[in-house]
Residue, then its C-alpha position, 0 to 999 in steps of 0.5 A: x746283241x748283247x747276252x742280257x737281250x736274249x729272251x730264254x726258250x723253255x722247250x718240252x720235249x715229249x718224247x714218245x709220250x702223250x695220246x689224245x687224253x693229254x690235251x686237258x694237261x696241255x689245257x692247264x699249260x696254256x693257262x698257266x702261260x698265261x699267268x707267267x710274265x711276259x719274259x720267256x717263249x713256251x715250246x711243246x713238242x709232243x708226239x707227231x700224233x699230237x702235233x696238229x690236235x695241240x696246234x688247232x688248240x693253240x689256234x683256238x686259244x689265241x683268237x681270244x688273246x696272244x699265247x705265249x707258246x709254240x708247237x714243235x716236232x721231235x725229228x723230221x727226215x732231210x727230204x720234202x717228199x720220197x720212198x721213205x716208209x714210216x718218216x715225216x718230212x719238216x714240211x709236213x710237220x710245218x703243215x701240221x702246225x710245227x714251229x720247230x723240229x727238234x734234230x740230233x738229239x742223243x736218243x736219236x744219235x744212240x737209238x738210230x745211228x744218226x750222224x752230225x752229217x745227218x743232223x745238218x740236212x735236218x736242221x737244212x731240212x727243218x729250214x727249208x719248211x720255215x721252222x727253227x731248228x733245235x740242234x742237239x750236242x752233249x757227251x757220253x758218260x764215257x766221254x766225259x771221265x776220259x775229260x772229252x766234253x769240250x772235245x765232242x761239243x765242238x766236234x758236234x757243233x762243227x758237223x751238225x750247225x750248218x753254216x747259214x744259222x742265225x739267231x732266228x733259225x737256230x737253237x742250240x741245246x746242250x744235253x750231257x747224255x749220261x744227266x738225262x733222265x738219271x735224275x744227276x745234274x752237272x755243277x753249276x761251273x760245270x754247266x757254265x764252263x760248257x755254255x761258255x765254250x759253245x757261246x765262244x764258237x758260236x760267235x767265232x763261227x757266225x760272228x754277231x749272230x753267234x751272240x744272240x743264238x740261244x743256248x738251251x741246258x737240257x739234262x734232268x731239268x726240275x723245278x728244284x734245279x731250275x732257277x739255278x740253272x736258268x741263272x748260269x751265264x749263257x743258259x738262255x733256257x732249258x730242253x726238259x724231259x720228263x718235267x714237261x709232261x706235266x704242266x706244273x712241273x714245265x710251268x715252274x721251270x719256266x717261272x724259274x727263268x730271270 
């Protein structure tokens, strides 16, 4: 498939923000939606407090007309059931109303200790309930000055990717650490020559399906950087931040798509 074909993902993530009173911003987003063109897939992954509110919403909406957007979740744990206190497993986030799981993300690799091993059996996990997986990968400031970034992407992408993904159970997002939330951006090339590398093994490792996986940028994504990041070659989307709690912002990323 060639990299043209690709229908870009403009994925928010919510982090943990967002109580009920956010349903009338999610409101404004799936109406907005609506007035985009028909070219680009919508993803919300709110808190898992909201996953079932924003989906019976979603539902509601599309009796009356197909809504260019999903609900997704920010984590799941490996197993379907068990003595895990506090934890939700991705069939439970699919019977909320999930579509997606995001796993590996650098809050949660940093903040939890999580391992590329564990992000595999989510990513497994996110699978066997049915959902996409969102794997995450991206470098530490640290490991970006010491000139690793390609080494830890591919190192990253070896132990989390389990070896079934396809383009239609995976997506892959490419998030710098020390770019979220800072409010700094890498260089168009240096977004590029990260974006091509991934897409390079990707298609190593899974052959045809590795040209059609999607690859997502997430790291300070805005409306002012959107449309030049979005025409990077091998950006197929973008994982935002903080612009995805609110509707204007998301909306205007998601418009800045080819």
């Amino acid at each position: 498939m060639p990299v043209a074909a690709i229908r870009p993902l403009i994925a928010g993530n919510w982090k943990m923000n967002g109580l009920r009173a956010s349903m009338s911003e999610f409101e404004t987003m799936m109406q907005g939606a609506m007035l985009l063109p028909n070219t680009v897939d919508l993803l919300v992954c709110p808190p898992a407090t909201l996953i079932l509110t924003f989906a019976q919403k979603l539902a509601s909406a599309a009796q009356t007309g197909a809504v260019p957007f999903a609900i997704g979740a920010q984590d799941c744990h490996p197993n379907m059931s068990g003595a895990h206190t506090g934890d939700l497993s991705a069939e439970m986030l699919a019977d909320a109303g999930a579509n997606a799981i995001i796993v590996g993300h650098s809050e949660r690799r940093a903040d939890h200790g999580e391992t590329d091993a564990n992000v595999r059996l989510k990513a497994q996990a996110a699978w066997r309930a049915g959902l996409v997986a969102i794997v995450c990968v991206g470098e530490t400031q640290g490991e970006r000055d010491a000139g690793h970034t390609l080494d830890v992407v591919a190192g990253q992408l070896a132990g989390s990717l389990p070896d079934a993904a396809t383009a239609g159970n995976v997506v892959v997002a490419y998030e710098p650490v020390w770019a979220i939330g800072t409010g700094r951006t890498p260089t168009a090339a240096d977004v590029e020559e990260v974006h091509g590398f991934i897409r390079a093994g990707l298609e190593q490792r899974f052959s045809g399906e590795g040209a059609a996986i999607r690859i997502l940028y997430g790291g300070s994504v805005k409306p002012s950087n959107a449309r030049e990041l979005m025409a990077v070659p091998h950006v197929n989307g973008a994982l935002v931040g903080g612009a995805s709690l609110k509707a204007a912002d998301f909306l205007a990323i998601a418009a800045g798509c080819p």
